[in-house]
DRENMARTI-9634 format. One record per residue: residue in three letters; z, y, x of N, C-alpha, C in turn. Coordinates in steps of 0.05 Angstrom, whole numbers, plus 5000, padded with zeros to 4 digits. Example, Ala and Ser with C-alpha at 12.3 -4.5 7.8 and 13.67 -1.06 7.14 Angstrom:
2
ALA515648865264515649105246515649345264;SER514249555257514349795273515750015258;
***
This chain:
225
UNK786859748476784559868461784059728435;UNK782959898419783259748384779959608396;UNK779659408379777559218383776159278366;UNK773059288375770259398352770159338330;UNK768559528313769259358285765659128284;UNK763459258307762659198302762458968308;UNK761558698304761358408324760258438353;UNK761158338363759058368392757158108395;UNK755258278398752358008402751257928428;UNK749957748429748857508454747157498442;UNK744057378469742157268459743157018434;UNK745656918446745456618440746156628409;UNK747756838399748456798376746756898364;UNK744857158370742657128342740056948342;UNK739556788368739556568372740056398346;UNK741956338344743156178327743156198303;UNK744056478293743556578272739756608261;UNK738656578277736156558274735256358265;UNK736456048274735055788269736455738255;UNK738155838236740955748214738755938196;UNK737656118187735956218171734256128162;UNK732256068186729255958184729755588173;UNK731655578174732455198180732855258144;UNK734655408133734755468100733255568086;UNK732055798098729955878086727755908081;UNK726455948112723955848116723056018135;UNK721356138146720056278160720456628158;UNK718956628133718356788114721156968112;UNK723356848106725056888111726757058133;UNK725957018149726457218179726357488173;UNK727557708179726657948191729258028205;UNK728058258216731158348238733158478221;UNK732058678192733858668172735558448162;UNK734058238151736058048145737357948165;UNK736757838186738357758203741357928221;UNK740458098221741558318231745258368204;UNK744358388182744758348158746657978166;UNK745857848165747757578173749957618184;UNK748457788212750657698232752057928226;UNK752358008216754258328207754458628231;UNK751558678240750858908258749259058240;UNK748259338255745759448243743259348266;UNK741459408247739159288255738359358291;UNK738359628297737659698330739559548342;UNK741559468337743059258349741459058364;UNK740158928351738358708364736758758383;UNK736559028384732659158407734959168429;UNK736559088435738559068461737658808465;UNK737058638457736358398467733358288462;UNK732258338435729358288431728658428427;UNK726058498433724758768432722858698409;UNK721958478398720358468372722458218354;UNK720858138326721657958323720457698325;UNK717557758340716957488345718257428380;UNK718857548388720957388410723557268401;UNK724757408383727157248365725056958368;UNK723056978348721856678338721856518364;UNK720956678382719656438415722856338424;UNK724356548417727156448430728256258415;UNK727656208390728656058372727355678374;UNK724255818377722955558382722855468412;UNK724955538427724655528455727355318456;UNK729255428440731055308441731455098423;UNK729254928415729354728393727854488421;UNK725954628436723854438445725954388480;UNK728554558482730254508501731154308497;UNK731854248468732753898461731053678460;UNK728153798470726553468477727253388500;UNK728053118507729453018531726152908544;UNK725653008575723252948590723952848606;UNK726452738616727952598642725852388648;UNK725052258624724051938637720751918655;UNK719752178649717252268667718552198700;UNK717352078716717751998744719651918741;UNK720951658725722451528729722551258720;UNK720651298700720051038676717151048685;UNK716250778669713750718665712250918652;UNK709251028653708951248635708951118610;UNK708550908606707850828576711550828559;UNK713050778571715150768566716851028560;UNK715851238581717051558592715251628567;UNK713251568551711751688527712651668504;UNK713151448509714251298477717351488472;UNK719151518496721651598493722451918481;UNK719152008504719752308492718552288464;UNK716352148457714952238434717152198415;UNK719552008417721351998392724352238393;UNK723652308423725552548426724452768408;UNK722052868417720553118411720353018377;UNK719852808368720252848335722652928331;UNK724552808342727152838330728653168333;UNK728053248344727953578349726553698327;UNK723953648334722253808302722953698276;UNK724053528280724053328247726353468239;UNK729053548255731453728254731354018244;UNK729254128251728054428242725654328239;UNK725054318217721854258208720254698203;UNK721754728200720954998187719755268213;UNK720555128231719755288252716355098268;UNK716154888260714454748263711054908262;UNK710955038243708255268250708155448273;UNK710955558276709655688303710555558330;UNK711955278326711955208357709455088361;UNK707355018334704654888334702054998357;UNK703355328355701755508373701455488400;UNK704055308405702855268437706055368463;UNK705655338481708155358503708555718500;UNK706255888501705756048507707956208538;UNK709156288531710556438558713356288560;UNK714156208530716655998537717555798557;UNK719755908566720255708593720455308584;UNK721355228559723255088557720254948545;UNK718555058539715854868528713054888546;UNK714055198580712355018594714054778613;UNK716554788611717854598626716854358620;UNK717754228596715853988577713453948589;UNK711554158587708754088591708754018621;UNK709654168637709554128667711353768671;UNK713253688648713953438665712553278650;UNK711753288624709553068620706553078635;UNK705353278636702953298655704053178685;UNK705253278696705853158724706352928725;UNK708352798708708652508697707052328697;UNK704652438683702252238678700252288695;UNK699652498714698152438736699052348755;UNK702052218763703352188778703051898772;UNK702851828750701851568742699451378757;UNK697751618751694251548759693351638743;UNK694051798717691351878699689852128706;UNK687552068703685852398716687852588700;UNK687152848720688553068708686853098675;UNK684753128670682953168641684053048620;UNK685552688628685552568608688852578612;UNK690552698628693652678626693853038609;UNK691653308602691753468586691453338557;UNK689053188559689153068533690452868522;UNK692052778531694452538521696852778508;UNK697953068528698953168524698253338495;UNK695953348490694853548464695353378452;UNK693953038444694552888431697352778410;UNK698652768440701852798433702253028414;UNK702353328425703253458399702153498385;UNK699453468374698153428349699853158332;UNK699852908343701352808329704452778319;UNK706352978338708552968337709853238317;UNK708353488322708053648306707253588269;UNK704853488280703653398246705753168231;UNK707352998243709352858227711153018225;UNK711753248226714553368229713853578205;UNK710753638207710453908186712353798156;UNK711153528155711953508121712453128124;UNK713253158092714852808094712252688082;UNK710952438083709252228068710752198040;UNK712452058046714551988021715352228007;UNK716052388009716952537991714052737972;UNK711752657975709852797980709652697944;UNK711752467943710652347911713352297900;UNK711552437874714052507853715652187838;UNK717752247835720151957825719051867800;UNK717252027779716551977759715051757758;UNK715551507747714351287741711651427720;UNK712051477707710251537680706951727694;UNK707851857725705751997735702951777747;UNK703951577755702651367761701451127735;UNK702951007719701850877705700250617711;UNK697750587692695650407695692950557701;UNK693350817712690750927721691250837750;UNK693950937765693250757785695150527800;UNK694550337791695750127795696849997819;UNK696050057839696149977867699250177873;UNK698950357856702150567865704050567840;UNK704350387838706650327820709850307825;UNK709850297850712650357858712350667884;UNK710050777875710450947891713051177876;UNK713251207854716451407853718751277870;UNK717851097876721150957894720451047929;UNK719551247931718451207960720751417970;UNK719751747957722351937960725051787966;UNK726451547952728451447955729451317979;UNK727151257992726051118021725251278040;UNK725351598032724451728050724451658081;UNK727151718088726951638113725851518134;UNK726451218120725850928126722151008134;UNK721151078108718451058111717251308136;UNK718551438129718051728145717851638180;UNK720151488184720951478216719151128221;UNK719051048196717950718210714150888213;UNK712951098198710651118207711051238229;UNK711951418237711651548262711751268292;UNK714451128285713550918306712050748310;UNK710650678278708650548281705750658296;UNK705750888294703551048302702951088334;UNK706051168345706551198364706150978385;UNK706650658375705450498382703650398389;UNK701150438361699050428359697550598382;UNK699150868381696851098406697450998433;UNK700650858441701650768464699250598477;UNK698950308460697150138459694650218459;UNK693550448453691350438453689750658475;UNK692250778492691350868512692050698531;UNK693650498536694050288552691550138561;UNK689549998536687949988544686150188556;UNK685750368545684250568561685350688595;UNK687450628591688650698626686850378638;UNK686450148629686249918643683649978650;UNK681650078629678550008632677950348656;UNK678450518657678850738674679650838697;UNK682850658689684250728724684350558737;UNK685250238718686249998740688549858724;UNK689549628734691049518717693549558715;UNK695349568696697949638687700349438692;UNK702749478705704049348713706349188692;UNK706548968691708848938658710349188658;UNK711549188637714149378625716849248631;UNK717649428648720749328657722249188630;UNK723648878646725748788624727249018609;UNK728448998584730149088570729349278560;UNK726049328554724749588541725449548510;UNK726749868496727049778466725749698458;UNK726049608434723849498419723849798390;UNK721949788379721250008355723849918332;UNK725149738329726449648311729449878318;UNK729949948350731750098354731250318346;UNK729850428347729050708332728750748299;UNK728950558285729450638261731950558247;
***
């Protein structure tokens, strides 16, 4: 038999073709025309597999938050199982920043972001933290993990020496920061992440009870950047 002329499609490849768009272009960017248009079909092509195009989006942002690794929940220390995912789950959003507004909205029906929620919540009551305060460690988390991923610090300022000057003096090497992006980008996030580690640590001590050391051979933040 002569072979189609049209392509044959999978969730997985417009899938793909979905987060190869939004990752270049932006959001905005999306529609089932254009995409449709990519992958070289006509557009009803797709309503065989998504019936809108915000399920394209949930499938898209479903399969970004499949790459946060949650293994270390009931297996690690929670303070440890926190720290690991919180640098997983950046590193996923920090990879597609552009889909970052609408995975902001929440698990909603997605399997792969209530999976996440169900092993960090279970994780941390499994710990000892009341259920109230193992929801709000979890909001916490993606308010902060989200909000580093929307946009860069460093790049936020322009290379121009001449924009800074002697009005403000204290940022005189801030054009050299963009050049450092990274560096600066990933050393705040772990610095932060530390800081929230630590500072629910104490609050697990004065609430639940006392905390047991951290198993030998825990990274140190220096491995992460």
């Amino acid at each position: 038999m002569p072979r189609p002329r049209e392509a044959l499609l999978s969730r997985e490849r417009i899938i793909a073709a979905a987060a190869a768009l939004i990752d270049a272009e932006g959001l905005a960017a999306l529609s089932t025309r254009r995409l449709a248009a990519e992958l070289g079909v006509r557009g009803p092509s797709l309503y065989h597999h998504f019936a809108t195009k915000d399920e394209i989006l949930d499938a898209v942002a479903d399969s970004i938050i499949a790459e946060v690794d949650v293994s270390f929940f009931g297996t690690l220390d929670w303070r440890e199982a926190l720290r690991r995912w919180g640098l997983s789950y950046r590193a996923a959003l920090a990879t597609h920043p552009n889909i970052v507004p609408h995975l902001a909205r929440g698990p909603g029906r997605r399997p792969a972001g209530l999976a996440m929620a169900n092993a960090v919540y279970g994780g941390l009551v499994a710990a000892g933290w009341p259920p109230a305060r193992a929801t709000h460690i979890g909001a916490l988390m993606r308010y902060f993990v989200t909000g580093s991923a929307l946009g860069s610090f460093a790049r936020g300022f322009v290379e121009d020496p001449d924009v800074y000057g002697e009005r403000y003096p204290h940022l005189h090497q801030a054009h050299r920061l963009a050049e450092h992006q990274r560096s600066v980008d990933e050393g705040a996030f772990v610095l932060g992440l530390e800081a929230l580690i630590d500072g629910l640590s104490r609050t697990y001590e004065r609430t639940v009870g006392p905390l047991p050391p951290l198993a030998a051979g825990r990274p140190s933040s220096s491995d992460s950047e």
